[in-house]
N, C-alpha and C positions, 0 to 999 in steps of 0.2 A: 504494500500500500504506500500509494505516494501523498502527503498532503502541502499545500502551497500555503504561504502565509503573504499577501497581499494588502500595500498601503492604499488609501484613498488621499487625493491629494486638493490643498486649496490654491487656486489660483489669483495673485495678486493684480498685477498690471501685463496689459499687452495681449491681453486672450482676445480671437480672433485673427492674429495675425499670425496664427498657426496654422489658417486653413491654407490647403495646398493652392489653390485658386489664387492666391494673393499673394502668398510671398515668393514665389519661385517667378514672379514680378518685379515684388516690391523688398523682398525681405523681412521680417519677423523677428520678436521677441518676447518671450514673457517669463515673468517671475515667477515663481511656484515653491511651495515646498509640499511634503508629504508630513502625514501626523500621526498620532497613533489611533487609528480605528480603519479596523482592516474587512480585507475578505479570505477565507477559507475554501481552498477548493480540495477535496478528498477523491483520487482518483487510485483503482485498482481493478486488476480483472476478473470478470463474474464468472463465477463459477456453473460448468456445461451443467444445471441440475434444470433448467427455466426452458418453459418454450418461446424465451425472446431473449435476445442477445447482448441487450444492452439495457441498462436503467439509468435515468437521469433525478436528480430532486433536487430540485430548486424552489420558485415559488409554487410551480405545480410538479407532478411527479410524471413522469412519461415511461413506458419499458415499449420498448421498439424488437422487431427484430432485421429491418433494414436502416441504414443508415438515413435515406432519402424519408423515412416517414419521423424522422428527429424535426418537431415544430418550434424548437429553439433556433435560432439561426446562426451563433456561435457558434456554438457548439456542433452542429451538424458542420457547418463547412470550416469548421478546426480538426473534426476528427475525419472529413476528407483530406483534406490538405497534407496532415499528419499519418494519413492510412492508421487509424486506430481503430480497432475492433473490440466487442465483447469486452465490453467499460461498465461499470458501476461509477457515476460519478455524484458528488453531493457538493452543493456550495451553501457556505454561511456566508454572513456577515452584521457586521457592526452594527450598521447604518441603512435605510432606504434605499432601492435602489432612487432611480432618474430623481435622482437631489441636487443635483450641480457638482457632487463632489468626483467625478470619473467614473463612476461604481462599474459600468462597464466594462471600461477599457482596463480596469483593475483587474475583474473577473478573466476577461479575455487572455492579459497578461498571464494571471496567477494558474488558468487553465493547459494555457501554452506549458510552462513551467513546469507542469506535472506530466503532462501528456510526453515531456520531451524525458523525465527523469524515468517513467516509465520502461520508455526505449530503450534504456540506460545511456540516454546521450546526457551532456553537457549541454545548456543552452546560458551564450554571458548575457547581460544586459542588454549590449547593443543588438542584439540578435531575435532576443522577446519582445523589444519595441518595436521591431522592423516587422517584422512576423505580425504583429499584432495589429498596429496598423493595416497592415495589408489584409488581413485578416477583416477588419472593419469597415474601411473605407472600400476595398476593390472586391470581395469576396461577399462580403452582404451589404455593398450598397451604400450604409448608413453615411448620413453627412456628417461633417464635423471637422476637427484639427487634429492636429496629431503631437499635443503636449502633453495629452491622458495618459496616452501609453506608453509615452517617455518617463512621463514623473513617477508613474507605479511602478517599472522595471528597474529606473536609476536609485530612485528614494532619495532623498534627502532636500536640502533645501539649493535651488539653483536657476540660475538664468538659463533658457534653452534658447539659442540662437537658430534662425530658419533663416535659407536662401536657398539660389537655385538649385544649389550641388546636396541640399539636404538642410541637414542639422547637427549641432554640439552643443555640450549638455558642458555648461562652466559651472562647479559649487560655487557660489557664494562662500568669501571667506569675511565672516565675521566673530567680534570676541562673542566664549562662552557668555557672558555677561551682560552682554548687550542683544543679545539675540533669546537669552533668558526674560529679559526684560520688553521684548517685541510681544514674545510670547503670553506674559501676561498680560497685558494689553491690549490682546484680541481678544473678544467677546464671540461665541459663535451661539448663533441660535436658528431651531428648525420651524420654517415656516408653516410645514403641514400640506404646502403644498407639491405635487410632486409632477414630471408631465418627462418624454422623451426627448431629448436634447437635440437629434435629429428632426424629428419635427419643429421646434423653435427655430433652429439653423433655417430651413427650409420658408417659415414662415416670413423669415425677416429679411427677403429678397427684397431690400432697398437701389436703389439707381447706382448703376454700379461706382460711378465717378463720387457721388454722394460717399458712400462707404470709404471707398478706398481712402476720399480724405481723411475721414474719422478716424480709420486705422493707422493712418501715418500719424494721428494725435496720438492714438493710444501705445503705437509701439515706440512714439520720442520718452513717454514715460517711465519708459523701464531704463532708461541709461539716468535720469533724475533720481528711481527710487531706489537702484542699485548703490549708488553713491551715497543716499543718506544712510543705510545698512553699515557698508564698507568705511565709510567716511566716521572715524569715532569723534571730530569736533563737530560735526552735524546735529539739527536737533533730530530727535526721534520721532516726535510727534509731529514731524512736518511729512511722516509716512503714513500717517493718518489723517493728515489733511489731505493725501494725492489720493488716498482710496476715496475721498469725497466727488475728486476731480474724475476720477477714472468712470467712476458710478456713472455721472453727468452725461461722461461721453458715450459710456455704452449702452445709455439710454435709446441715445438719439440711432442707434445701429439698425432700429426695428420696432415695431410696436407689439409683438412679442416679449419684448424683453420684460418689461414689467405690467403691472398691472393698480388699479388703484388703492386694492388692499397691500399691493407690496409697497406704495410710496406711502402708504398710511406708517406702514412698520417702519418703512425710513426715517420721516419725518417724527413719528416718536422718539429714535434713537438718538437723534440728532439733538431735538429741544432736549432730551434726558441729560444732552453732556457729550454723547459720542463727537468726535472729532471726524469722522467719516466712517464711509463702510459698503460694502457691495456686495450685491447679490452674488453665491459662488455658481460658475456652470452659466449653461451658455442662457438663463434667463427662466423669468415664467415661475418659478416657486424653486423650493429647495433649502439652499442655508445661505443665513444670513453672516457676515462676519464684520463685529464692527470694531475700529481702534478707539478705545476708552483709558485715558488716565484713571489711575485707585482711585482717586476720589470723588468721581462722577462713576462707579461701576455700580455698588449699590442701585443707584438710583435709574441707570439704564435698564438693569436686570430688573427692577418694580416694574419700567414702562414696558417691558418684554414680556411679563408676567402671565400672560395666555400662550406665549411661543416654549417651544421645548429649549433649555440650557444645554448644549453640549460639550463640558469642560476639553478639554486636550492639551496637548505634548507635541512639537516638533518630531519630528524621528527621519531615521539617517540611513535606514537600511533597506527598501524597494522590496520586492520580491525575493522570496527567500523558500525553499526548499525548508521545511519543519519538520519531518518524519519520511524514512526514507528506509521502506524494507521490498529488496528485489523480490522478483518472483518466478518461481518459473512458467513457461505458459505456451501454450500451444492454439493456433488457431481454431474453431471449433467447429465441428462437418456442416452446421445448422446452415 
């Protein structure tokens, strides 16, 4: 049995300027880091006792005995793609799926990851983001960017840079100390509301020339908020006024993006004290994260007091291999 252990990631400044559409144009960046609330994928082979080949349980439970009637769409073209057979596989997780936080492209990763340990291959980092994109974007379709599946396989906190030749993935080098102190600072909370992030993308087909400016606002961002991280005489909480600025702009990206009840939850955080804050994921509901000084936190988290708290931690280590016992296994006549 192989099980994956998979981060979910939040995304700061520059999202959108990861979709392939744009920066193999224009170029791309955005800030992210990964935190501690994961997904779990449990993947092993079923034993020939079943008259179907395969079982899946996730939010519903499927047992197949062709590959082609898997109604999951990951998962069926990961386990063409990968030639995997007579699979038992199970996924948990932390958090909701479609919340703005990757939970897909996390699952997609952290499934890749097992399916590859299975084989008893080796799969690095850069190899399950490539895969998994591909996976995502070329293999089922789905719209999107491609810094989901960067951030769950890399883990940790970092600038991912896009142009036309691709992508790299630069950590962020800031002190323990100061990046402890980002940390408490952020406020996250769950809207309730939850919706496919591919559908948003889709929906928020603004004029193309319109957009592309925006974007070139949102990706000058990320060299401004990299700097005040990196930069220790900068002030900190001027990183929580650009999350106010970022909000703004990627407002204007779609009318998708938000909706009255989410500018109601804004505008509460905001008179409560928050300094800024943004919707995480490509818009439409999900989590909110906002930068709050101690002494305005109190009294955000009263005006939040219908939304769910969800405390967290940084974390620094992507997709990870948790349990790992080979097997032997033979294809099965079915």
């Amino acid at each position: 049995m192989i099980i994956t252990k998979t981060p979910f990631r939040m995304s700061f400044f520059g999202g959108g300027t990861d979709m392939e559409s744009y920066f193999r144009e224009h170029g791309g960046a955005v800030l992210s880091t990964t935190f501690d609330k994961y997904c779990y994928v449990s993947v092993r082979h079923l034993p020939p006792f079943f008259d179907y080949s395969t079982e899946l349980c996730y939010s519903e439970t499927e047992r197949v005995s062709q590959i082609d009637n898997i109604k999951h769409p990951l998962i069926k073209n990961a386990m063409k793609m990968l030639d995997m057979h007579d699979i038992r596989l199970t996924y948990e997780a932390d958090l909701p799926a479609r919340s703005g936080l990757g939970t897909s492209s996390s699952f997609a990763v952290g499934m890749l990851n097992a399916f590859y340990a299975l084989k008893g291959r080796y799969a690095d980092k850069k190899m399950l983001a490539d895969k998994a994109i591909y996976l995502e974007r070329e293999l089922c379709s789905e719209a999107g960017g491609w810094q989901d599946q960067i951030a769950a396989s890399y883990g940790g906190f970092n600038r991912i840079n896009f142009c036309s030749d691709g992508y790299e993935v630069i950590p962020i080098i800031i002190s323990p100390d100061r990046k402890a102190r980002l940390n408490q600072n952020l406020l996250m909370f769950f809207t309730g509301f939850t919706r496919f992030s591919s559908e948003v993308q889709k929906s928020n087909a603004l004029d193309k020339k319109e957009k592309a400016a925006q974007l070139r606002e949102m990706h000058m961002l990320v060299d401004t908020a990299e700097k005040i991280l990196t930069d220790k005489n900068s002030d900190l909480d001027d990183f929580g006024r650009m999350l106010d600025q970022t909000w703004r702009l990627k407002r204007k990206t779609g009318d998708a993006v938000s909706t009255n009840s989410i500018d109601a939850i804004y505008a509460n955080g905001i008179a409560a004290g928050a300094l800024g804050g943004k919707l995480l994921g490509a818009g439409g509901g999900g989590f909110f994260i906002f930068y709050v000084q101690p002494e305005y936190q109190d009294a955000v988290k009263e005006a939040m007091k219908d939304l769910m708290y969800i405390p967290f931690e940084f974390e620094n280590g992507g997709t990870r291999v948790i349990h790992y016992v080979p097997e032997s296994y033979e294809l099965s006549k079915k």
